[in-house]
Each structure stands twice: as structure tokens, then as C-alpha cells.
C-alpha positions in Angstrom: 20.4 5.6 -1.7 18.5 7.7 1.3 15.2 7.3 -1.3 15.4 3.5 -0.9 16.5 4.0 2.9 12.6 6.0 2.9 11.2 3.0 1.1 12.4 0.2 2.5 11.2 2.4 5.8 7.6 2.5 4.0 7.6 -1.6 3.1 8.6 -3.0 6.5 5.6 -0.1 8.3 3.1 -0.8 5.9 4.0 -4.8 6.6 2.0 -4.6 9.7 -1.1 -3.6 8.5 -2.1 -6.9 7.7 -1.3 -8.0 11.4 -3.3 -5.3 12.9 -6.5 -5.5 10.6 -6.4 -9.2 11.6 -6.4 -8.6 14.9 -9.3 -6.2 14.7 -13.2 -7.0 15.5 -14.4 -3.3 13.9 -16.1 -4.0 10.9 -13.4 -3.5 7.9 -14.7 -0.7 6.3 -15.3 1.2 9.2 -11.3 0.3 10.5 -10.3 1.7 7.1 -12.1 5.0 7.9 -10.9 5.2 11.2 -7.4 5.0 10.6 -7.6 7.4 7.5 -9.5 10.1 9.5 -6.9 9.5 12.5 -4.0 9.8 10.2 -5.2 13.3 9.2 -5.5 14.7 12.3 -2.2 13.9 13.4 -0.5 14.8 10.5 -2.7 18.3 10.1 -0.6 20.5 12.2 2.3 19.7 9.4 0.2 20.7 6.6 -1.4 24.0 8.1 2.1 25.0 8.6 3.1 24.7 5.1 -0.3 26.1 3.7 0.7 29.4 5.6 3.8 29.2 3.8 3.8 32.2 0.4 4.3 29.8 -1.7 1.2 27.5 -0.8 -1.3 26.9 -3.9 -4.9 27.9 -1.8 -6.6 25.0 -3.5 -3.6 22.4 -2.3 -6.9 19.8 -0.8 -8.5 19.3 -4.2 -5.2 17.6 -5.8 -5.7 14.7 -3.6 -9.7 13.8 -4.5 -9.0 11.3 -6.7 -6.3 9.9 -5.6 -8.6 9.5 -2.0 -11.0 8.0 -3.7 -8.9 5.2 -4.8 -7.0 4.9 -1.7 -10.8 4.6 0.1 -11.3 1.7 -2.4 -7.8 -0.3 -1.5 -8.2 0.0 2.2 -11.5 -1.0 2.0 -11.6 -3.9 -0.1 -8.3 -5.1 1.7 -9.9 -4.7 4.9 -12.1 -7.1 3.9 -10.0 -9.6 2.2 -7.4 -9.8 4.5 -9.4 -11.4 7.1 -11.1 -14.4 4.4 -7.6 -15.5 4.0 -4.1 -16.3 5.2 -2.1 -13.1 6.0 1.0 -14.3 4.2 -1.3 -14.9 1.1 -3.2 -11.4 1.2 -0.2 -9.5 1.9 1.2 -11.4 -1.4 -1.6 -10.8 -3.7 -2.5 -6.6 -2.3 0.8 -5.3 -3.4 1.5 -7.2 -6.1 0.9 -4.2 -8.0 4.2 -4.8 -10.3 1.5 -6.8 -12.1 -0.5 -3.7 -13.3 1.4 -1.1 -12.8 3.6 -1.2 -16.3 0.3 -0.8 -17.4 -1.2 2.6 -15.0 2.3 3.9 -15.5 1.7 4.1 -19.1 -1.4 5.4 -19.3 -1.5 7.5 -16.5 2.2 8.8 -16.7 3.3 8.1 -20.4 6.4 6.1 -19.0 7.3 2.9 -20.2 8.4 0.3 -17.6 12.7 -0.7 -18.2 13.3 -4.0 -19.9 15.3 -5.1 -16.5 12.5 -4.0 -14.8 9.6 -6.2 -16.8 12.1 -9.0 -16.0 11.8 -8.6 -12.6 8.3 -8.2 -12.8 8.2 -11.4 -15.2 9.8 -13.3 -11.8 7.5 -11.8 -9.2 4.4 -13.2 -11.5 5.8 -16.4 -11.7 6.0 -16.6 -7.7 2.5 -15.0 -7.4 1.0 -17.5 -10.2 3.0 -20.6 -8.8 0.5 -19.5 -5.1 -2.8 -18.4 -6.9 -2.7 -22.2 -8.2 -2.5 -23.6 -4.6 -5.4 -21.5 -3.7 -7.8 -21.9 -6.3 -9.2 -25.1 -5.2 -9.7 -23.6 -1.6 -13.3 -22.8 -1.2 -15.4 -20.2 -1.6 -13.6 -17.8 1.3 -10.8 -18.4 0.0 -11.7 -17.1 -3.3 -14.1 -14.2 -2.2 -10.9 -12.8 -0.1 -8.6 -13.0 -3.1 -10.9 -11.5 -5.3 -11.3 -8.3 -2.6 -7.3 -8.4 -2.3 -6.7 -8.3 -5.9 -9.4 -5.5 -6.2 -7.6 -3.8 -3.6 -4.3 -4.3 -5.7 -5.3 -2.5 -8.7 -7.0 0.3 -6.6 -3.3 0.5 -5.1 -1.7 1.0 -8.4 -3.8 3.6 -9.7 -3.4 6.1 -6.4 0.4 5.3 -6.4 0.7 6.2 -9.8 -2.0 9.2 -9.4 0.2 10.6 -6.5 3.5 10.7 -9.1 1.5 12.9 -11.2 -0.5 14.6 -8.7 1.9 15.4 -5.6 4.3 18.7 -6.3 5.9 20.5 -3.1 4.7 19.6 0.5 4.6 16.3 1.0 2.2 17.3 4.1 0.0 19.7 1.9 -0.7 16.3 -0.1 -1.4 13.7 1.8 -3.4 14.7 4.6 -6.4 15.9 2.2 -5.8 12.2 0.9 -6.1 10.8 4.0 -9.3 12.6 4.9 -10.9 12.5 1.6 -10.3 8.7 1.8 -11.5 8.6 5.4 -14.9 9.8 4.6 -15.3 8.3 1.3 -14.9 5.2 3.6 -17.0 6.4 6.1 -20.4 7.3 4.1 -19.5 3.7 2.7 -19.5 2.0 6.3 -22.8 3.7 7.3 -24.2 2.2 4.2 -22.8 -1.1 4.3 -22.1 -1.8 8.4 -24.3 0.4 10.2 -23.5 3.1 12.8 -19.9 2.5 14.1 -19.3 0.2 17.2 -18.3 1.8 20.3 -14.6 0.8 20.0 -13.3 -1.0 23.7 -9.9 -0.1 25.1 -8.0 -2.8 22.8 -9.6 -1.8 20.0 -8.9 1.7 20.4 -5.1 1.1 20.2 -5.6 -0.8 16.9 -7.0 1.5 15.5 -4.4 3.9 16.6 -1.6 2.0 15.8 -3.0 1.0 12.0 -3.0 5.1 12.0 0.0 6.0 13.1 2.5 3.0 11.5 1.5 2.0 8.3 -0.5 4.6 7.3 1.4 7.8 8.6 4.9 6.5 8.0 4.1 4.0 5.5 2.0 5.1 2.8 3.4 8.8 3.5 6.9 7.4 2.7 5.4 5.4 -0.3 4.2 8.2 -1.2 7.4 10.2 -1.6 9.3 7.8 -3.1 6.8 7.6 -6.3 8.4 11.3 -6.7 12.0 10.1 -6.2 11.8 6.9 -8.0 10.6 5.1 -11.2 6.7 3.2 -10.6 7.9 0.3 -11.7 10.7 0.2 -9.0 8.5 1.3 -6.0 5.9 -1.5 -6.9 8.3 -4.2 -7.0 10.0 -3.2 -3.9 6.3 -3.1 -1.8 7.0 -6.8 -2.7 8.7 -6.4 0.7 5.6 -6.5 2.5 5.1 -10.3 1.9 8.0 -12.3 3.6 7.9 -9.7 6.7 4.1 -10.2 7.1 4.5 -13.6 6.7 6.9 -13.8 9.6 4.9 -11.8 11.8 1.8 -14.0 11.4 4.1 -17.4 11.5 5.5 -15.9 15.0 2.0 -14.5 16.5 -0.6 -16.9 15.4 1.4 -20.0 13.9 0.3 -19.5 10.6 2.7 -21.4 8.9 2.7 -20.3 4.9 2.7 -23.0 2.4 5.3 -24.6 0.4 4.1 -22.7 -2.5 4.0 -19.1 -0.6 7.7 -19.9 -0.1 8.0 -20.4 -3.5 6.3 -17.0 -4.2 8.2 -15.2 -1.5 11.7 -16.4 -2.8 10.3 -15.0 -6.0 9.5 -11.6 -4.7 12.8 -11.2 -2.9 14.4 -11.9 -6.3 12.4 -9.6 -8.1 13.3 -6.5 -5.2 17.1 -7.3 -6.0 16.8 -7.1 -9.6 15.4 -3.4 -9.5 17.4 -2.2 -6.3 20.9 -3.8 -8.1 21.6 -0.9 -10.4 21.5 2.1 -8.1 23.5 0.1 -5.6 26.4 -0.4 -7.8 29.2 2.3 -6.8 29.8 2.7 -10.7 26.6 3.3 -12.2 24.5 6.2 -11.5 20.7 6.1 -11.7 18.9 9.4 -11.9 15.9 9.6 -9.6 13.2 10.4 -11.1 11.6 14.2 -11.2 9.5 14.7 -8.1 6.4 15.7 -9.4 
């Protein structure tokens, strides 16, 4: 139970992200490195503490390179995307990972998604596939942003699934090489693609911050644990969360008001969350968390 407690932590911090890229003026890729590099800093002290520790592996940075490399890609690609279209709808479409993940779980991990879990996913698809319709006839924004988001998606799936196999001991001694691998991947990619960062003004400044310290620092740290604590599948369908709550943020801030078929999608995703979470809720059936790897 605490595990999901940590997640659904991890869904409603990593919900704001969309919020706070939106709001943003820094050019996307250069906000993705910003609030990678940031993330490392503050979370450094934590990791030098355990690398002191005896039982410390002295080359605990290089687990994370590959993992950072994808996370670099899904930040920036969803930087991008998540400003060509509606929050609600980019939220939707960059963590609907359940999609691919039965697939990276298998090939990465060698575990097979449950047949109650493919049924949920099954329901989540049908939501997402009921909104992609919608959009499809909504111009050339439109489809350039969903094309970055669902690039972004995939790129999501494979570090999540990477950090199951990768991550063993400190959670600390793990992510913060990820985060600064990432930044900097991101970084060399801004200077090639956007230039010399801008000089960020006092609003930007917290933004930046804030994407830092919320759903990067709690959120994807979290997410992070519980791929050790629970099954891929599970996780992925429960990021689902991100959609309603980003949703409502963006209805209350800016009026975006989400479409009949996002509601559609939505009801869908909440379904599919229930479906997985069900079984380790009920009193009489016990659910072994997974091996933290």
C-alpha cells in the first residue's frame, strides 16, 4: 500500500509539469535542461552521502547513461509538444506509456504484462484512440505537437523500464547521475538547436525552479522507485493519473475547457488505474511487490 501512497505522490507532482512548461517563454529544450541540471544539484548532497557509504559501487554514475539519454529525449520532445497543443491532450498522449510498455517490458525485462493488466491497458487505448480521432483533422500544430508527445511517450517507457533493470540500492546514487546526464545531453542539444540560453527574468527563474523541484525531484524520483516496488505495467497505467489532474489545472488557470472526447478518454484512464490498483487493495489477496532491482 505505502508503494502506491509513493506513486500516486509521483502522478499528482509530475501532473504539473505540463502547467509549468506552458507557462514558460525559455525555449523547450533549454527548460528541459535547466530543470534536469537544477534537480541534480539539489538532490547531490543526498547522493555524496551515500557514495561515502562502504558499500557504495565507485562507478554508481555510469548506471544511469542510458537511461539519461532517454529521459533527455522525453523532456525534450515533450517540451516541445506540450505547448502546440492543449494541455489536457498532451498530458493524455505523453504518459500513455501503457501502450508500449507491455512491449519494453518484454524486451528489456523479460516480463510479460498480466492478462488483467492488458485489459486495462485494452480500456486506456480505447479512451486515448476515441481523442486521437478528434484531433486528427486539427491542422498541422496540432499534429506536429502530437507527434513530439507521442515521441516523448515512448522515450518515457524505455527509461522507466531501463531504471527497473538499472537502479539497485540508493535511490540517490541513481538518479542524480540521471538527472545530470540528461541535463547536459539536453544542453549540447539547445546550443545546437536554440542558441546560447536566454537570460532568464525573475518569473522565469521560479519556473524553472519549481519544474525542478516538483515534478522532477519528487515526481520522477518517486516514479522511479516504484518501477522497483511494482510491476511496469501497473506503474504505466497509474501515470494515467496525470491526465484528469492536468486537465483541471489548465480548465481552472487558463479556461481550457477539454473536449467531449477528452472526457471520454479521461473516464477511460481512471478506469484503467482502478483495474490495476483493485487487486492489492483487496484486504484478502496479497500481491507481492516486485524485486527492487
Amino acid at each position: 500500500m505505502m508503494a502506491w501512497c509513493s506513486l500516486a505522490v509521483a502522478v499528482l507532482a509530475c501532473s504539473t509539469a505540463v502547467i509549468l512548461i506552458k507557462a514558460s517563454h525559455t525555449p523547450p529544450v533549454w527548460l528541459a535542461a535547466e530543470r534536469l541540471l537544477l534537480a541534480a544539484i539539489v538532490l547531490s548532497p543526498l547522493a555524496f552521502r551515500d557514495a561515502r557509504k562502504a558499500e557504495a559501487n565507485p562507478g554508481w554514475w555510469r548506471t544511469a547513461l542510458w537511461p539519461g539519454l532517454f529521459l533527455a529525449a522525453h523532456f525534450s520532445a515533450w517540451a516541445a509538444g506540450a505547448r502546440m497543443i492543449p494541455a489536457a491532450n498532451s498530458t493524455l498522449i505523453a504518459n500513455f506509456i501503457p501502450v508500449v510498455m507491455p512491449a519494453v517490458a518484454l524486451l528489456l525485462l523479460r516480463e510479460r504484462a498480466s492478462t488483467l493488466e492488458l485489459a486495462a491497458t485494452a480500456v486506456g487505448v480505447a479512451g486515448v484512440a476515441f481523442l486521437a480521432i478528434g484531433d486528427i483533422h486539427g491542422g498541422p500544430g496540432l499534429l506536429l505537437g502530437n507527434t513530439l508527445c507521442v515521441l516523448a511517450m515512448i522515450a518515457l517507457a524505455i527509461y522507466l523500464a531501463l531504471s527497473r533493470r538499472l537502479m539497485r540500492g540508493s535511490l540517490w546514487l541513481y538518479v542524480v547521475p540521471l538527472y545530470a546526464i540528461a541535463g547536459m545531453v539536453c544542453a549540447a542539444t539547445a546550443l545546437a538547436l536554440e542558441g546560447p540560453p536566454p537570460l532568464p527574468a525573475a518569473g522565469e527563474a521560479v519556473l524553472v525552479v519549481a519544474l525542478a523541484c516538483v515534478p522532477t525531484v519528487i515526481g520522477h524520483s518517486l516514479m522511479n522507485r516504484a518501477m522497483g516496488l511494482l510491476r511496469p505495467q501497473a506503474v504505466s497505467i497509474a501515470a494515467l493519473g496525470n491526465v484528469p489532474l492536468a486537465a483541471v489545472m489548465a480548465w481552472m488557470l487558463w479556461g481550457e475547457v477539454p473536449s467531449s472526447a477528452f472526457w471520454v478518454a479521461g473516464v477511460a484512464c481512471v478506469i484503467a488505474i482502478a483495474m490495476v490498483m483493485a487487486p492489492s487493495l483487496r484486504p484478502s489477496c496479497h500481491v507481492p511487490a516486485a524485486e527492487v532491482r
